[in-house]
PDB file as gemmi writes it, atoms N, CA and C in Angstrom:
CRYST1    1.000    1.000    1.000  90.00  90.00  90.00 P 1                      
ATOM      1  N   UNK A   1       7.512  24.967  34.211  1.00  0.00           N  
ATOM      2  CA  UNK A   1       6.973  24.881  35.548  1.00  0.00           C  
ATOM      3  C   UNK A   1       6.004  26.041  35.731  1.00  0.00           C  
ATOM      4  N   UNK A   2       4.924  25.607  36.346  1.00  0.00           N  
ATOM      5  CA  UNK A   2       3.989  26.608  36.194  1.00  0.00           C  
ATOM      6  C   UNK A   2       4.328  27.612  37.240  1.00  0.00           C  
ATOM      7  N   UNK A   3       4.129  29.274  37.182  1.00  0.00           N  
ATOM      8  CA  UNK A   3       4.290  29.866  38.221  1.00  0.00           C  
ATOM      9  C   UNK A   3       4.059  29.654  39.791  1.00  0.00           C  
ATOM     10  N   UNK A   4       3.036  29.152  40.029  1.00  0.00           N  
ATOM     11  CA  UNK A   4       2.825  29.124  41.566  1.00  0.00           C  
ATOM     12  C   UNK A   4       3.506  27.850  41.880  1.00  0.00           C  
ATOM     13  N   UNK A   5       4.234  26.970  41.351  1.00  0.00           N  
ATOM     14  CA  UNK A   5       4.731  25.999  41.931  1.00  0.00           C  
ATOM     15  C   UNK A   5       6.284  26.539  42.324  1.00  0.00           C  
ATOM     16  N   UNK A   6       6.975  27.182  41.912  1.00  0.00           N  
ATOM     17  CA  UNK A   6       8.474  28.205  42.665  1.00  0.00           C  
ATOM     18  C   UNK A   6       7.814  28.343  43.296  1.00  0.00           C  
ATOM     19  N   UNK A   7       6.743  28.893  44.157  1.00  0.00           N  
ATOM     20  CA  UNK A   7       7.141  28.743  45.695  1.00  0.00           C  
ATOM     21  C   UNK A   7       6.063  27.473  47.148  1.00  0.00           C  
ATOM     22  N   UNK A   8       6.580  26.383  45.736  1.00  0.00           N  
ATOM     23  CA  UNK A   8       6.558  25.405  46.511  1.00  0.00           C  
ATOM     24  C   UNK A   8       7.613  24.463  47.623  1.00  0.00           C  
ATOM     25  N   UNK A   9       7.905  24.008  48.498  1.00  0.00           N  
ATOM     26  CA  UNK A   9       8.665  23.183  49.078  1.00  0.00           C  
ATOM     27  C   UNK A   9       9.382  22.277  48.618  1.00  0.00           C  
ATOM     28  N   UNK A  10       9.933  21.234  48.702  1.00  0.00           N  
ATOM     29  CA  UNK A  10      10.720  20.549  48.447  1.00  0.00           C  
ATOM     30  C   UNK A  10       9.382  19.080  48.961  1.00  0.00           C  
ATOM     31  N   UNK A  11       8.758  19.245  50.322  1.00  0.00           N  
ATOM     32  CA  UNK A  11       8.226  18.265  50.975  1.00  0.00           C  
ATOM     33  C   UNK A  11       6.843  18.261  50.362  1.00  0.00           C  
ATOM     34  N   UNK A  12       6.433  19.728  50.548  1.00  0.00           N  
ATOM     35  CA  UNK A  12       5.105  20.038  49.905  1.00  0.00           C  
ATOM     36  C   UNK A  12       4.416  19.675  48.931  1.00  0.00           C  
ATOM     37  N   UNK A  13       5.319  19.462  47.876  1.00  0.00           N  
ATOM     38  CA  UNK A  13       5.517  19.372  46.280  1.00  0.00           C  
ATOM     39  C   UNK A  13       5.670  17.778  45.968  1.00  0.00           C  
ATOM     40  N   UNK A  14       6.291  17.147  47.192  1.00  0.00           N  
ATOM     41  CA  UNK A  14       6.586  15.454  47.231  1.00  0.00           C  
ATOM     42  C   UNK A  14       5.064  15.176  47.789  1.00  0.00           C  
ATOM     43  N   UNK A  15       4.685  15.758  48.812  1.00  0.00           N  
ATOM     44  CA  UNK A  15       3.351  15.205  49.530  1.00  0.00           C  
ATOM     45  C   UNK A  15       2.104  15.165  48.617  1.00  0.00           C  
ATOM     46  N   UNK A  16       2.298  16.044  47.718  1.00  0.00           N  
ATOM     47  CA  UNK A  16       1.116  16.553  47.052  1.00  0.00           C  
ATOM     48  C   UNK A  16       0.691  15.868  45.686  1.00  0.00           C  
ATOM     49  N   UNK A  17       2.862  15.364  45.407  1.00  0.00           N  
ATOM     50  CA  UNK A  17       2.776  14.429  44.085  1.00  0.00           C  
ATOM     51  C   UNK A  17       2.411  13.042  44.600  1.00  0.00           C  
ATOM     52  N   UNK A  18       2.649  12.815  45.452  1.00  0.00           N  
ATOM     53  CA  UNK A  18       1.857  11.211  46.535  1.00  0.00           C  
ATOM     54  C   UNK A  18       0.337  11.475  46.257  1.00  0.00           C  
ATOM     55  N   UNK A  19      -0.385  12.310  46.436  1.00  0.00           N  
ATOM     56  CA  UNK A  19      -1.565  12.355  46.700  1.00  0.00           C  
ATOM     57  C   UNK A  19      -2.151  12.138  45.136  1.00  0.00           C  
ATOM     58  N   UNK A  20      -1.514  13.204  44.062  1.00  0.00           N  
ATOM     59  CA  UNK A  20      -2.199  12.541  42.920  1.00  0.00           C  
ATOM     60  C   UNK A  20      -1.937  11.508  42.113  1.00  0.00           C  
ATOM     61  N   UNK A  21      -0.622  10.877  42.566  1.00  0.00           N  
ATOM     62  CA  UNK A  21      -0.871   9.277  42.731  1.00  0.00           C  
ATOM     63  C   UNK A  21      -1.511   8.259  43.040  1.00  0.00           C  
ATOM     64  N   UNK A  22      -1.838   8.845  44.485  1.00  0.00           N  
ATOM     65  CA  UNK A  22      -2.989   8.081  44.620  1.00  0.00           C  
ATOM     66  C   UNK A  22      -4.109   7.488  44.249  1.00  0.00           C  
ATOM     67  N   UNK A  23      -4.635   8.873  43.980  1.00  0.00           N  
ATOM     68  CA  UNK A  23      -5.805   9.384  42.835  1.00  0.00           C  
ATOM     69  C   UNK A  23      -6.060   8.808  41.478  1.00  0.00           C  
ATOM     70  N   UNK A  24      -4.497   8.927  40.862  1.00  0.00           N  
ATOM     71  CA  UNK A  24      -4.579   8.081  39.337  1.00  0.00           C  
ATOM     72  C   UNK A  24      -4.863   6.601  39.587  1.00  0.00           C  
ATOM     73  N   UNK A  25      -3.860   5.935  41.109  1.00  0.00           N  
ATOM     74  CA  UNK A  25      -4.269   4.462  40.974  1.00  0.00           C  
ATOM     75  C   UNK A  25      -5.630   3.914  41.210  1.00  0.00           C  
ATOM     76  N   UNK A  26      -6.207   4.814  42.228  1.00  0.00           N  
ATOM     77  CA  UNK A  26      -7.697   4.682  42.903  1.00  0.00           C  
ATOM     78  C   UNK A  26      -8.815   4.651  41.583  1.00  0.00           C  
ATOM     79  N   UNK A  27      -8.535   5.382  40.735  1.00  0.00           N  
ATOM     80  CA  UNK A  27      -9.326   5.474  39.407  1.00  0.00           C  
ATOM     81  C   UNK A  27     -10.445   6.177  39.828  1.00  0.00           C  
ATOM     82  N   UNK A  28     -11.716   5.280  38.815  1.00  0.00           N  
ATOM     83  CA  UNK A  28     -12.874   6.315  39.105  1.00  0.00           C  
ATOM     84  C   UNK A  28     -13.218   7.635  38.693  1.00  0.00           C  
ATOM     85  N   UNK A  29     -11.973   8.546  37.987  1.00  0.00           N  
ATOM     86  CA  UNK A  29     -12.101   9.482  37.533  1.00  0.00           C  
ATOM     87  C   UNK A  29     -12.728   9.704  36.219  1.00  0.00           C  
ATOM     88  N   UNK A  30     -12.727  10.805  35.788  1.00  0.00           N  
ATOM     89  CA  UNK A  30     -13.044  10.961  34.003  1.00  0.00           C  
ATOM     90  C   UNK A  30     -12.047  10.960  33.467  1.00  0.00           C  
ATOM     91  N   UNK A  31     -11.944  10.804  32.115  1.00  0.00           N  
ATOM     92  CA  UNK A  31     -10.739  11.328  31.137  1.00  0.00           C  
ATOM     93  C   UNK A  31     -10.324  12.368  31.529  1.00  0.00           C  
ATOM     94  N   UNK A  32     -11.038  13.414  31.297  1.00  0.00           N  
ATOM     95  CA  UNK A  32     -10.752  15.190  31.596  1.00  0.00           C  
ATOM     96  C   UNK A  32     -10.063  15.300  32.932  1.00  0.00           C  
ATOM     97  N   UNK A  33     -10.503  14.619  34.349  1.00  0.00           N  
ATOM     98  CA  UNK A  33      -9.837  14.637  35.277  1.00  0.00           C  
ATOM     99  C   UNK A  33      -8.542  13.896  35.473  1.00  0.00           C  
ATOM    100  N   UNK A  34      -8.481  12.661  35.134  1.00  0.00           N  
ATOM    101  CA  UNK A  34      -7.347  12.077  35.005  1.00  0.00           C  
ATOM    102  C   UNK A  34      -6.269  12.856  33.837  1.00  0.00           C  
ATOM    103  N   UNK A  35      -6.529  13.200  32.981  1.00  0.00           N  
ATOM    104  CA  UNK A  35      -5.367  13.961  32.502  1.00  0.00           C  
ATOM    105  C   UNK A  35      -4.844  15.203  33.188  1.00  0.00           C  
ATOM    106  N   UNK A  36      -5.858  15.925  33.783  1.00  0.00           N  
ATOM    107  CA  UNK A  36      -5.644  17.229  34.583  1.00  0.00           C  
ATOM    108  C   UNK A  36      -4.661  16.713  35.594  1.00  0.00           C  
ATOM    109  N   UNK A  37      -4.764  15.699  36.316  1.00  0.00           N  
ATOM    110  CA  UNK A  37      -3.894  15.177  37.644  1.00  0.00           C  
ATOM    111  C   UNK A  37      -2.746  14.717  36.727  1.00  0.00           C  
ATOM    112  N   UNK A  38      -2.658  13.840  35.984  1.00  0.00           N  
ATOM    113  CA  UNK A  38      -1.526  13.512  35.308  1.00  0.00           C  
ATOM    114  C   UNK A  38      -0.448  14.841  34.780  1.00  0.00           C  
ATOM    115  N   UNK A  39      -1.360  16.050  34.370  1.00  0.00           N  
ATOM    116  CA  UNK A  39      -0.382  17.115  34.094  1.00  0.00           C  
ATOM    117  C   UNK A  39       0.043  18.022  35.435  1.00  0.00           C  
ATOM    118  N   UNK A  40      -0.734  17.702  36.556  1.00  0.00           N  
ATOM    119  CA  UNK A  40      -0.323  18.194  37.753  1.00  0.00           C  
ATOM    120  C   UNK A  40       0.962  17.559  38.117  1.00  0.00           C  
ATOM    121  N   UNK A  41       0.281  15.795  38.618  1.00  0.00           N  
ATOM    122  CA  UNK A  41       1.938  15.488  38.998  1.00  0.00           C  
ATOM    123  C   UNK A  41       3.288  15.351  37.918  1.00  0.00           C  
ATOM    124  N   UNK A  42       3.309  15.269  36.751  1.00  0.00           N  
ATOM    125  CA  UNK A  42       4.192  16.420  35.876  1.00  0.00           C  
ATOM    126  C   UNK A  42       4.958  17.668  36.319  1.00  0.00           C  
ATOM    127  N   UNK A  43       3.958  18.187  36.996  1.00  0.00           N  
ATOM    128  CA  UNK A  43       4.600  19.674  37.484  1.00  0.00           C  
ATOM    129  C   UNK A  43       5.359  19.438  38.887  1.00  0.00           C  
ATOM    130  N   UNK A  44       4.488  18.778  39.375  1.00  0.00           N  
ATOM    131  CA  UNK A  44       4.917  18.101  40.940  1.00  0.00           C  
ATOM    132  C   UNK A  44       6.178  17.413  40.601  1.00  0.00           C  
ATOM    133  N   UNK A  45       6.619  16.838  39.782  1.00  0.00           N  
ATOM    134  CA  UNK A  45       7.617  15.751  40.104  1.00  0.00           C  
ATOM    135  C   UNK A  45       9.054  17.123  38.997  1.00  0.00           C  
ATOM    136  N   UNK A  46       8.478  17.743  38.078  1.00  0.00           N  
ATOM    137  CA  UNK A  46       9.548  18.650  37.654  1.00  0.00           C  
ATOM    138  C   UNK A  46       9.999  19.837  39.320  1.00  0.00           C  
ATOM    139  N   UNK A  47       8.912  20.365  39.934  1.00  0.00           N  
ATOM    140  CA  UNK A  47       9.583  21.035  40.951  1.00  0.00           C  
ATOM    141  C   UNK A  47      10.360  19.903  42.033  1.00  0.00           C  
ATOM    142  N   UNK A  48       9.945  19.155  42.134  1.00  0.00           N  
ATOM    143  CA  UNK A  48      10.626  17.958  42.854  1.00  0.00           C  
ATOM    144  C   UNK A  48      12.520  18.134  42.160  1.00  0.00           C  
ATOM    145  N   UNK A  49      12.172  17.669  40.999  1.00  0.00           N  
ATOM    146  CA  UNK A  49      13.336  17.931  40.603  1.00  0.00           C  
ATOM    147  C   UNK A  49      14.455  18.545  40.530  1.00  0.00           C  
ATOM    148  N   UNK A  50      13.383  20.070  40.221  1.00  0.00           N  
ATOM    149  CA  UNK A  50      14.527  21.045  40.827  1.00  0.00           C  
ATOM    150  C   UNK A  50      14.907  20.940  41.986  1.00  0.00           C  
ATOM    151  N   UNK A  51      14.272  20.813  43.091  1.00  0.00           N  
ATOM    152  CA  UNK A  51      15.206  21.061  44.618  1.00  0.00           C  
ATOM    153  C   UNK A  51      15.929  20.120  44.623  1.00  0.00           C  
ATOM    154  N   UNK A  52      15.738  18.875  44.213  1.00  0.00           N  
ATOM    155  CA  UNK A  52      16.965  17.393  44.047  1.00  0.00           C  
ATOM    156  C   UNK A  52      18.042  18.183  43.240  1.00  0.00           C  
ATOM    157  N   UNK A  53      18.107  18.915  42.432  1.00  0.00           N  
ATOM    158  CA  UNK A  53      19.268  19.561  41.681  1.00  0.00           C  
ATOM    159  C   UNK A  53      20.037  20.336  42.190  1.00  0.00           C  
ATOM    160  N   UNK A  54      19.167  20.864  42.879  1.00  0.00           N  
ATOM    161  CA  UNK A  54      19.765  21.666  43.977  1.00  0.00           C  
ATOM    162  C   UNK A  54      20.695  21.734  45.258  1.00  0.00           C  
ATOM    163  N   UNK A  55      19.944  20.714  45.170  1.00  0.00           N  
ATOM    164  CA  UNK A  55      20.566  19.929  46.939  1.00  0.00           C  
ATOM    165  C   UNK A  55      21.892  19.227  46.315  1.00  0.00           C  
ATOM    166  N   UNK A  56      21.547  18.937  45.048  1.00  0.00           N  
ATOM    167  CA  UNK A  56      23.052  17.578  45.000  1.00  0.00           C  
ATOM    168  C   UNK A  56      24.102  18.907  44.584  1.00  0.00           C  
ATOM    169  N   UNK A  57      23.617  20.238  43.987  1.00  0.00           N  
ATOM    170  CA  UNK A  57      24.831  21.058  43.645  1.00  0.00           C  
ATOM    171  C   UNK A  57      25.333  21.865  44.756  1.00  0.00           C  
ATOM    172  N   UNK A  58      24.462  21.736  45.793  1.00  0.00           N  
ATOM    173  CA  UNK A  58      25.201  22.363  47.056  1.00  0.00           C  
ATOM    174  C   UNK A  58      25.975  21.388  48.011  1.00  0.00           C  
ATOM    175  N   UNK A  59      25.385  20.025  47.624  1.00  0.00           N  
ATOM    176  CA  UNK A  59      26.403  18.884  48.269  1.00  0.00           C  
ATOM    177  C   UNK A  59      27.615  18.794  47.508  1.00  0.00           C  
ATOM    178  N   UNK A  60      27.729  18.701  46.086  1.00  0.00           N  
ATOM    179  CA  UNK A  60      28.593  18.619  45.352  1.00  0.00           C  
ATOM    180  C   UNK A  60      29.656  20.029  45.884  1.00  0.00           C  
ATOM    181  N   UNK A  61      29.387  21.072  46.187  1.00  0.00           N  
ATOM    182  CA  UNK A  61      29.728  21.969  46.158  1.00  0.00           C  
ATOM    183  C   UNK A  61      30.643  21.981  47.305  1.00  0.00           C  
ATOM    184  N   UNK A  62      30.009  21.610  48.318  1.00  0.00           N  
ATOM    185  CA  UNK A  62      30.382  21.648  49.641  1.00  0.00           C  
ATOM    186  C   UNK A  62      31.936  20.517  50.128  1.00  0.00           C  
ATOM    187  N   UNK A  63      31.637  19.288  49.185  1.00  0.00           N  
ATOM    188  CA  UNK A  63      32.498  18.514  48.862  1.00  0.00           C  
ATOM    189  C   UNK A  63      33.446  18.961  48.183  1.00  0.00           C  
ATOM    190  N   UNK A  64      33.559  19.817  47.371  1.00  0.00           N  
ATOM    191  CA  UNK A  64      34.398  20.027  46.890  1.00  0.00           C  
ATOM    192  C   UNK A  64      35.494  20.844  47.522  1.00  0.00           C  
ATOM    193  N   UNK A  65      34.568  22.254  48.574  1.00  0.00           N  
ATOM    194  CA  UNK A  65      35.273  23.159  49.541  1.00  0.00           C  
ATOM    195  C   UNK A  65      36.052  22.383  50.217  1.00  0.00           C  
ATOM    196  N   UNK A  66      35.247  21.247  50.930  1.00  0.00           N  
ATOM    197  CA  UNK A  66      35.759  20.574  51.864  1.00  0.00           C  
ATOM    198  C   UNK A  66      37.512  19.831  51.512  1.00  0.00           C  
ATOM    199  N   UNK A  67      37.105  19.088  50.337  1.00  0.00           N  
ATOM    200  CA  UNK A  67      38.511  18.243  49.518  1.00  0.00           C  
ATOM    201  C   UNK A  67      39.770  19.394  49.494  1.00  0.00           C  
ATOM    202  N   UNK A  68      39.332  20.525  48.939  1.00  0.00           N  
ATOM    203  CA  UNK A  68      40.049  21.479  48.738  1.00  0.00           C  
ATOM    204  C   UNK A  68      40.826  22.051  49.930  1.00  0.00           C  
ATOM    205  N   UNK A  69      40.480  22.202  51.245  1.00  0.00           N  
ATOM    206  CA  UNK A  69      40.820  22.597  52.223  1.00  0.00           C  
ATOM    207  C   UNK A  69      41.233  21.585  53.068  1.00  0.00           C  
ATOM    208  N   UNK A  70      41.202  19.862  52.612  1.00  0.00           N  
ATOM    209  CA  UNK A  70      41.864  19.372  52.989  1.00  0.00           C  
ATOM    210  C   UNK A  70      42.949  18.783  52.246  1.00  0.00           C  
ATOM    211  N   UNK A  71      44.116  19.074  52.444  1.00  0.00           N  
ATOM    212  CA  UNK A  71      45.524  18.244  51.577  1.00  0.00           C  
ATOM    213  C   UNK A  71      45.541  17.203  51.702  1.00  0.00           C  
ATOM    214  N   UNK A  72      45.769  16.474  51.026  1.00  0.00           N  
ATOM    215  CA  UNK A  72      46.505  14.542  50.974  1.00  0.00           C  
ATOM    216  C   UNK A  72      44.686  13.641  51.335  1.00  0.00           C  
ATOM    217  N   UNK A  73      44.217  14.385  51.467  1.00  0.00           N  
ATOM    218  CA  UNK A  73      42.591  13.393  51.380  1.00  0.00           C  
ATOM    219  C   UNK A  73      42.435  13.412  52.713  1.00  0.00           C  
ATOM    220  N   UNK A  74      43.251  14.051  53.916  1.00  0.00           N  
ATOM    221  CA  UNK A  74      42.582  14.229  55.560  1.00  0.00           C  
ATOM    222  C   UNK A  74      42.142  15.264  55.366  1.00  0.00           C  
ATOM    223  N   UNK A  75      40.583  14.043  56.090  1.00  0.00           N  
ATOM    224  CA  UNK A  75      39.155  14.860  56.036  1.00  0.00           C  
ATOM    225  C   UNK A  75      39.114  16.000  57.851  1.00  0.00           C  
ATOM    226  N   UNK A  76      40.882  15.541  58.316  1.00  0.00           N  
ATOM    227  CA  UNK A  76      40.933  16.331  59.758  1.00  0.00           C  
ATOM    228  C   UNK A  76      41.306  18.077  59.318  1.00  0.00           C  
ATOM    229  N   UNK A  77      41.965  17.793  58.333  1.00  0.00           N  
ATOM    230  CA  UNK A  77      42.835  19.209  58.027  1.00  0.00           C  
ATOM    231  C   UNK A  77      41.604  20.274  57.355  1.00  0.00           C  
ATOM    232  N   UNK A  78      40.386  20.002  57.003  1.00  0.00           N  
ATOM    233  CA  UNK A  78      39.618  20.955  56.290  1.00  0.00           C  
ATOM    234  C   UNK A  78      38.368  21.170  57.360  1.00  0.00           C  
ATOM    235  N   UNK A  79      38.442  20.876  58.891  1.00  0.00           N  
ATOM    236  CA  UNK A  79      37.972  21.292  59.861  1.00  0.00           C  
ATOM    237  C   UNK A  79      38.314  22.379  60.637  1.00  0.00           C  
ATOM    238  N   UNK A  80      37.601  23.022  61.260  1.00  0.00           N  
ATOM    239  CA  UNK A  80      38.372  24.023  62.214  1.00  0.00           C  
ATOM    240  C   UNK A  80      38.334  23.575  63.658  1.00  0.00           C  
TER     241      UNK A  80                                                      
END                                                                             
């Protein structure tokens, strides 16, 4: 992942991989440009990735606190 994309968004990084989608379907480009966008959204869809990894290990995570703090599978007992 190239440096300046860590401190991309989660939305930013989705909006931006839409856009050079676009771009590849619209055509019209050169070789040289169309590969340049193709290795962009590459990068776009790997930071994408990471925050999806992210999000599911803090959901996963959270699920798990939650199960844990509740006995017998009531989802009442791991509330305050």
């Amino acid at each position: 992942m190239a440096e300046t994309d860590t401190s991309l968004g989660y939305e930013q990084a989705r909006d931006e991989l839409v856009e050079v989608v676009r771009r590849l379907e619209a055509g019209g480009t050169s070789l040289e440009d169309s590969l340049a966008l193709w290795e962009r959204g590459e990068e776009l869809a790997q930071v994408c990735r990471h925050w999806l990894e992210g999000a599911r290990a803090r959901l996963d995570s959270a699920l798990a606190a939650r199960e844990a703090g509740a006995p017998d599978g009531d989802p009442e007992d791991g509330r305050k």
